[in-house]
N, C-alpha and C positions, 0 to 999 in steps of 0.2 A: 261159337254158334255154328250149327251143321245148316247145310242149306236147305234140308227138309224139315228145321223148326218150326212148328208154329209160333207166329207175334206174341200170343200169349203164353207159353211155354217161354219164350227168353224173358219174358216182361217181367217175369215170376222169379225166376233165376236172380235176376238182376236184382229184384227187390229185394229177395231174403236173406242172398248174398253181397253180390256186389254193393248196394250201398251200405252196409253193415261191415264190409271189410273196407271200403272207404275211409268210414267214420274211422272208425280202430285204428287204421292205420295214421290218420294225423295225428289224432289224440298220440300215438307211442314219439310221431318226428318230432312234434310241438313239446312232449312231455322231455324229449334229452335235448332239444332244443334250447329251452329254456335251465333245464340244469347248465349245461355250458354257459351260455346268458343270461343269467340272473338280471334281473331290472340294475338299474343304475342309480342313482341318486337324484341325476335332472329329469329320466321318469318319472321315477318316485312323486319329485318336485312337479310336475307335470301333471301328473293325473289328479294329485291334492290340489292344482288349480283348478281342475275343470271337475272332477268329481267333489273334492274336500274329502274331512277323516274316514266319512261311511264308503266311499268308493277306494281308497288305499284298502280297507279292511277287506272290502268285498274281492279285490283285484288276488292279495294276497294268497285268499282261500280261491280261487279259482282265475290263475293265471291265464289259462287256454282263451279268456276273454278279449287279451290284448292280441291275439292270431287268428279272433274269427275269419270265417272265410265265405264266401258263397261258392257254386257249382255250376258250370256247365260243362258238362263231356258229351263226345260224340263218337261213338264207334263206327266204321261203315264196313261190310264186307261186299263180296257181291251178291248178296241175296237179304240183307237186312240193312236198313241202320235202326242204332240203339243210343236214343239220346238221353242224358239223366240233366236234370235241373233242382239244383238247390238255391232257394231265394230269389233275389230278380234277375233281370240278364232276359233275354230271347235267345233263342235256336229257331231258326231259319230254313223253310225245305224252298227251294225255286227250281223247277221245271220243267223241263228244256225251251218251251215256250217264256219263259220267263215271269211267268206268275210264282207269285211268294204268298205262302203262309206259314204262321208257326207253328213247329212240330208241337211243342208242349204247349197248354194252352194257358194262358195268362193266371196268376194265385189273386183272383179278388181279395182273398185276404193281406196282401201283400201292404195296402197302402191303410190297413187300420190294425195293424200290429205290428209289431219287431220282425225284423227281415228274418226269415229262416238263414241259420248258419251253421255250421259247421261246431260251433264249440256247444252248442246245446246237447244236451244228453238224451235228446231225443231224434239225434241228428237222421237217420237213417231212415227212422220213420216219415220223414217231412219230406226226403228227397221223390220229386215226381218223373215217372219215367215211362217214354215211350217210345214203340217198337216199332217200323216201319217194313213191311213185305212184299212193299209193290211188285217186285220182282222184275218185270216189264217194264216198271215205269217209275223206278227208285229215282231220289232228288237228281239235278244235273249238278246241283252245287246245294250244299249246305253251311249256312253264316252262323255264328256264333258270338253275340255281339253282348259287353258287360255293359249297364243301364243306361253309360251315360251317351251311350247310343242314341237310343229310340228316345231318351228326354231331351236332344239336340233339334229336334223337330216339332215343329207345329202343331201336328195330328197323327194320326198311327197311321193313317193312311201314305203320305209321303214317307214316314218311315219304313214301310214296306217296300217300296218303290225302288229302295236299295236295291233290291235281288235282281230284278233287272239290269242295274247297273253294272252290281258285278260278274253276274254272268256272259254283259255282253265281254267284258273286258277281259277274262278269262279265255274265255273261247277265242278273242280276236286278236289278244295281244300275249297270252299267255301268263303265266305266274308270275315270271322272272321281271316282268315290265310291270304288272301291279305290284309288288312286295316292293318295287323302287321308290314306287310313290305314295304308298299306302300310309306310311309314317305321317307324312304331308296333308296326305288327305285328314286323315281323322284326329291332327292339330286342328286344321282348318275348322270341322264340323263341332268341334269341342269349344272353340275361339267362338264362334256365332251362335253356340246352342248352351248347351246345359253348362259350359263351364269346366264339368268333371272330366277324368281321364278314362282314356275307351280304351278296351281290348276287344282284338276280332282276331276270330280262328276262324278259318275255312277249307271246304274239303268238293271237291270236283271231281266229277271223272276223266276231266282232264284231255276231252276231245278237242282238241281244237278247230273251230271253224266257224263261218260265218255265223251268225246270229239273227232273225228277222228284225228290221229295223228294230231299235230300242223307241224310237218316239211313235212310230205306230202301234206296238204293243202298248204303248201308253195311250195312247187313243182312244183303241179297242178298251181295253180296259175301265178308264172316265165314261165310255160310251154304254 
C-alpha cells in the first residue's frame, strides 16, 4: 500500500487478491498437511461417534473439514489500516480518547447459518474487509479479539469498554507489562464468561503516555 492509495483502491486489491491467495494458500498447507497426517484410527473412531458412517464418508471426500479455520488479520501502515474478517471474532479500532468501535461491522448472518470458514470453496468470497485512511486520526490501538471474547460479557456494550482498558494500559505501562499478564487476564474473562478459549492480537502506535482518566472517559461516555 502506497500512501497516496485511495481506501477503495486497497479495499479492491485486497478482495480480488489477497483473500483469493489466502484461501489457496491454506487449502495447498492443509492439503500436504494432511498427506503427511493422515487421520488415525481414534479419529476415525472419533468422528463415527459424533458424525456416524455418513460423516466418515463425508470427512473422507473433503478432509480440509477437520482444519476449518476463521480470519482475522490486521495490516497497519502509516497511512492505512487494512482489516480482513472471516466468520466471527471482532477487530477493534480505539482512539486516542479511548472510544471503541468495530472496524468490520458485525455478519447478522453469522448466528442463522454456519460460521464462514475457511475450508468452504467459497472461501474468498465470504471474507469481509475494510480499509481505514484517517490519516490524521488512524486507530491509537487496534484489538483483535476470537468470539469467545465479546460472549464473555453481558452486553456488547461492556464488551467494548475493553478498548479503553487496553489503551490505558498500553500507554501507561507499556507492552512488555500487559503481555505479563494478558495470559491471566483472559483465563480470568473465559473462567466467568463464555467458557471458550480467547485469542487477542493487538497493535499500537505505541506512544507512551498518560491517558485521560479511564473512569471518566467512562462517565462521559454512559452520559
Amino acid at each position: 500500500m502506497r500512501g497516496d492509495d485511495a481506501a477503495l483502491a486497497v479495499a479492491e486489491r485486497a478482495r480480488t487478491v489477497l483473500a483469493a491467495e489466502v484461501s489457496q494458500s491454506w487449502r495447498a498447507a492443509v492439503d500436504r498437511h494432511h498427506k503427511a497426517n493422515p487421520f488415525t484410527p481414534e479419529e476415525w473412531a472419533s468422528v463415527a461417534a459424533l458424525e456416524g458412517w455418513k460423516g466418515q464418508q463425508v470427512l473422507k471426500r473433503h478432509p480440509e473439514l477437520a482444519y476449518g479455520s476463521t480470519i482475522l488479520a490486521v495490516l497497519a501502515t502509516e497511512t492505512h489500516v487494512l482489516c480482513l474478517q472471516l466468520g466471527d471474532g471482532d477487530i477493534l479500532f480505539v482512539d486516542s480518547q479511548g472510544h471503541t468501535r468495530r472496524a468490520v461491522p458485525r455478519d447478522d448472518q453469522v448466528a442463522t447459518k454456519q460460521t464462514s470458514s475457511l475450508w468452504r470453496r467459497n472461501a474468498a468470497a465470504e471474507v469481509r474487509i475494510h480499509v481505514y485512511d484517517g490519516l490524521e486520526d488512524l486507530p491509537a490501538l487496534v484489538l483483535a479479539a476470537t468470539d469467545g471474547y465479546a460472549e464473555s460479557y453481558k452486553s456488547d456494550k461492556d464488551f467494548l469498554e475493553i478498548g479503553t482498558d487496553y489503551l490505558g494500559m498500553v500507554r501507561n505501562e507499556g507492552f512488555d507489562s500487559l503481555e505479563h499478564r494478558l495470559k491471566d487476564h483472559l483465563d480470568e474473562t473465559s473462567w466467568g464468561g463464555s467458557g471458550d478459549d480467547i485469542t487477542v492480537g493487538l497493535i499500537s502506535r505505541l506512544v507512551r503516555e498518560q491517558v485521560p482518566d479511564v473512569d471518566a472517559i467512562k462517565e462521559r461516555t454512559h452520559a
